[in-house]
C-alpha positions in Angstrom: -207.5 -114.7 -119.1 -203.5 -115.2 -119.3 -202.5 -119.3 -117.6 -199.2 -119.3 -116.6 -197.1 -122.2 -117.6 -193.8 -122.6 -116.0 -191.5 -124.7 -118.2 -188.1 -126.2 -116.1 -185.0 -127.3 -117.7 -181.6 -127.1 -117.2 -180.8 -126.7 -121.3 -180.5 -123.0 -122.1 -181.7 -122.9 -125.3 -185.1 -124.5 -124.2 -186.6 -120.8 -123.5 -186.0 -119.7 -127.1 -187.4 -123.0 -127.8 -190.5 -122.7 -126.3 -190.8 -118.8 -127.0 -190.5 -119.2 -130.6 -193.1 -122.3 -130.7 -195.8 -120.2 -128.7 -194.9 -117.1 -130.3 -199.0 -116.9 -131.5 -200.2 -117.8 -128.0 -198.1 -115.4 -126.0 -198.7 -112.3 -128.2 -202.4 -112.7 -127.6 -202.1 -113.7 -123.7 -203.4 -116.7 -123.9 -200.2 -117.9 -121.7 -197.7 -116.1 -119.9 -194.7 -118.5 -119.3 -192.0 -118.7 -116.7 -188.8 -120.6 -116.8 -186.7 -122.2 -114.4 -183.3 -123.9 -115.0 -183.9 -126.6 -111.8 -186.7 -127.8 -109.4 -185.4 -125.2 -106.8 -185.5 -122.6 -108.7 -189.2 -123.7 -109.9 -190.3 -124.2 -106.0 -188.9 -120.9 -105.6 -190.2 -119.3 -108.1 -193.6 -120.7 -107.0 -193.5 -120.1 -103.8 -192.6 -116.2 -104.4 -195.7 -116.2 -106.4 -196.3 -116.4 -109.9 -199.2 -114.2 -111.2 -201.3 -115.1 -112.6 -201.2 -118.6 -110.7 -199.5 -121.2 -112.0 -201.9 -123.8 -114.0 -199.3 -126.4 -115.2 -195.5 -126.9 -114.4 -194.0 -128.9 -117.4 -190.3 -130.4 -116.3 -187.6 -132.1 -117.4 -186.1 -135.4 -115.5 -182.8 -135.0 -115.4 -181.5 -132.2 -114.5 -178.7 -131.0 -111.9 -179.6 -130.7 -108.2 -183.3 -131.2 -107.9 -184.4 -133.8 -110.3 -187.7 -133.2 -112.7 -188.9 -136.4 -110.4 -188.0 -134.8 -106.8 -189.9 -131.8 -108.4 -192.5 -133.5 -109.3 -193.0 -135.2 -106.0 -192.9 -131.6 -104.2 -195.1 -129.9 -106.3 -197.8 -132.5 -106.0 -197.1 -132.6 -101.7 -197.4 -128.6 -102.2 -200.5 -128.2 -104.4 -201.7 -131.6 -105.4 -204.3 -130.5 -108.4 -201.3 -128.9 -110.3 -201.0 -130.5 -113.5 -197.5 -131.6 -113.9 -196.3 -132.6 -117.2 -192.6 -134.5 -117.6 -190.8 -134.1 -120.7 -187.4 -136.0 -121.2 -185.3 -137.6 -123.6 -185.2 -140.6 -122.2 -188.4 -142.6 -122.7 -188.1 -145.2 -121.4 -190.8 -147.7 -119.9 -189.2 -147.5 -116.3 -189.5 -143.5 -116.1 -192.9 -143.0 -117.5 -194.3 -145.6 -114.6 -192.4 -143.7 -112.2 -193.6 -140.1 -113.6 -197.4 -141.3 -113.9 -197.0 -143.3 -110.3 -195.6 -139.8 -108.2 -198.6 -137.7 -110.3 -197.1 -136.7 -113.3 -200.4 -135.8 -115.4 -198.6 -136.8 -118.4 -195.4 -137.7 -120.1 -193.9 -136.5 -123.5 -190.3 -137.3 -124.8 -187.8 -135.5 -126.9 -188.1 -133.7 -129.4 -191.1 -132.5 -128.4 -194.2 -132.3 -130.8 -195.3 -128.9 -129.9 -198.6 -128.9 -132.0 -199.2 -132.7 -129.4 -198.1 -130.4 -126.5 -200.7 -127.6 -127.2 -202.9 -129.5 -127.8 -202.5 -131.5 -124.3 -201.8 -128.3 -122.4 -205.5 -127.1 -123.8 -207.0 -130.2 -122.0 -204.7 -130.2 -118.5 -205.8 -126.5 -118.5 -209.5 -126.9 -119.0 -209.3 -130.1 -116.6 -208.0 -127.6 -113.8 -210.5 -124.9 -114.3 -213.4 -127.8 -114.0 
């Protein structure tokens, strides 16, 4: 069965990013992943139904408009067992209490370790189906 993971950041060339790191996992279906470029769009996008549901939402902080924080905050208000995963540049003590204090289920700075990532997103997704 396919989990959808919606990734949301403002940098463009985050999608070719992420497509070319889980090139393996979305030829065989294990994911099917959705981007947004801001937390509206993600809400959005969520609210108009994402199929299959959306398991985990992994987000940037700063971005334009809706922050990856206000995001954050929303999701969890909206569906609080979504796993919500901030990923930022700037990791700095301040923002990772802040992320982990609103419900961020985890928080992973810049440049991202994608084999760390998978390896995370395997756990926040078998946490959710338990």
């Amino acid at each position: 069965m396919s989990v959808s993971i919606l990734v949301v950041d403002d940098e463009p060339d985050v999608v070719d990013l992420f497509k070319r790191r889980f090139r393996k996992e979305l030829r065989r279906g294990d994911y099917s992943m959705y981007f947004a470029e801001s937390g509206e769009d993600a809400l959005g996008q969520m609210n108009s139904g994402i199929h299959p549901e959306v398991m985990l939402i992994l987000s940037d902080i700063n971005m334009p408009g809706m922050n990856g924080f206000d995001l954050l905050k929303e999701a969890k208000a909206l569906w609080p067992d979504l796993p919500v995963a901030m990923i930022t540049a700037y990791g700095d003590d301040d923002s990772r209490r802040q992320a982990l204090e609103a419900g961020a289920t985890d928080f992973l700075t810049k440049p991202v370790d994608f084999d760390e990532l998978k390896s995370k997103i395997s756990h926040m997704i078998a946490e959710r189906r338990n």
